[in-house]
N, C-alpha and C positions, 0 to 999 in steps of 0.2 A: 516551637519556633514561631517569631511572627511571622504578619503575612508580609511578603516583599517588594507588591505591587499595590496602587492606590492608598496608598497611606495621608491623610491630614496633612496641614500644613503643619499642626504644632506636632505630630509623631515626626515629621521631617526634619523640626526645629529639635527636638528629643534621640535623634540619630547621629544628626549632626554631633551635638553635645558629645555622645556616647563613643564620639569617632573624637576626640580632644579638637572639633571647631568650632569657631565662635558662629554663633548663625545668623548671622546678619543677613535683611531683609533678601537681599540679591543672592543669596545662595543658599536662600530657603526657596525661591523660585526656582532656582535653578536647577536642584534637589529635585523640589516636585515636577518638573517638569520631564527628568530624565527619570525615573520611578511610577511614573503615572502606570506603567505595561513596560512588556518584554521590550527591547528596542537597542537600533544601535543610530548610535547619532554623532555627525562628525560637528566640531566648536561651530562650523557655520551654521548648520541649522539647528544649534541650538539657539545659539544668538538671535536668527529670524525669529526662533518660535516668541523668545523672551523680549525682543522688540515688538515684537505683534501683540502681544497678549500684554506686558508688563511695564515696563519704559527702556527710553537707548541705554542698553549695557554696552559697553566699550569691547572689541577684541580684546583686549590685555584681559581685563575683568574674567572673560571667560576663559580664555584660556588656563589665567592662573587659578581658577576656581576649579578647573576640571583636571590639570595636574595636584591639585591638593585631594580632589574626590580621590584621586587612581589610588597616592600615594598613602591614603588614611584606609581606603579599601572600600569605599563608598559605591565606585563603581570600578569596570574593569577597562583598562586600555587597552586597544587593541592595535595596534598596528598592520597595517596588509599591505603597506609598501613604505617608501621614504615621503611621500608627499598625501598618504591617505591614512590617517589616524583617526580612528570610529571609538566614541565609548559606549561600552555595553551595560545597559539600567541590570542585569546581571551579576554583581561579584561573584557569584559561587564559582569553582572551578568548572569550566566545560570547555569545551572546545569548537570550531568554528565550520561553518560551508560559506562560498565566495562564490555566485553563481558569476560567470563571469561573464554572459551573457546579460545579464539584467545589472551585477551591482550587487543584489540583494545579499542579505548575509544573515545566513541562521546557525541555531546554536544546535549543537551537538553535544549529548551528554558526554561525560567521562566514560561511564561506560559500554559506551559504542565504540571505540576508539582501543585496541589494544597495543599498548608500547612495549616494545620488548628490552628485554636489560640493553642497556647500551656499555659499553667496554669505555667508560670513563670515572678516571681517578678524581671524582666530586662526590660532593651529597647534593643530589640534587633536589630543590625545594618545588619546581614548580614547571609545569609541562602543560603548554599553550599551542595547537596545534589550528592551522589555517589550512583548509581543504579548499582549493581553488578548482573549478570544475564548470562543467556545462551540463544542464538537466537533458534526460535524453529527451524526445519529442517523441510524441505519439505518433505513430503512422495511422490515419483517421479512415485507410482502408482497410486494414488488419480488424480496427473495434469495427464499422460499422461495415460489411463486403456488400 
């Protein structure tokens, strides 16, 4: 398997391909940009990162560049509510933690996670699980008395 972090621009431009997209300049940026490390990134800051570092890419641009990543399997969408959609430089299957304290959102493998048959008449292809929660806190008199 290659590696799935830090990859070249032209390995970026050669994934793309391999995922049936044309890799035009702007979405080989944009590729590298969410691939660089593990990471989750919602269209606005990707667009900061790619306006800071690259030139103005347009909202539209990104957005429709990054429902093409989900769609081709590029990277993974993730949804955590109706107005907070994160993508994850991850495709593989795993699953999610929502500190809901901070924001922050880390991945969880598959198996960490055990689903049990569920009592439905489908096949089901794909199981995406958000763990929404609060890290407990240390009590700093318990470690140091």
């Amino acid at each position: 398997m290659s590696k799935l972090y830090g990859k070249s621009k032209r390995e970026i431009a050669e994934l793309l391909r391999s995922k049936d997209i044309h890799p035009t300049a702007q979405r080989i940026e944009m590729a590298w940009c969410l691939l660089s490390r593990p990471q989750h990134l919602s269209a606005d800051e990707i667009r900061l990162m790619l306006n800071q570092e690259y030139e103005q890419v347009s909202q539209a641009t990104v957005y429709n560049n990054l429902k093409l990543f989900a769609k081709k399997g590029v990277v993974q969408e993730l949804i955590v509510s109706s107005d907070r959609i994160y993508y994850d430089s991850n495709p593989n299957p795993h699953h999610h933690f929502l500190d809901l304290d901070t924001g922050k959102i880390e991945d969880i493998p598959n198996c960490a996670l055990q689903i049990s048959q569920m009592n439905i008449n489908a096949c089901i292809e794909d199981v995406s699980v958000i763990v929404k929660g609060r890290r407990k806190q240390l009590d700093l008199e318990q470690v140091h008395p």
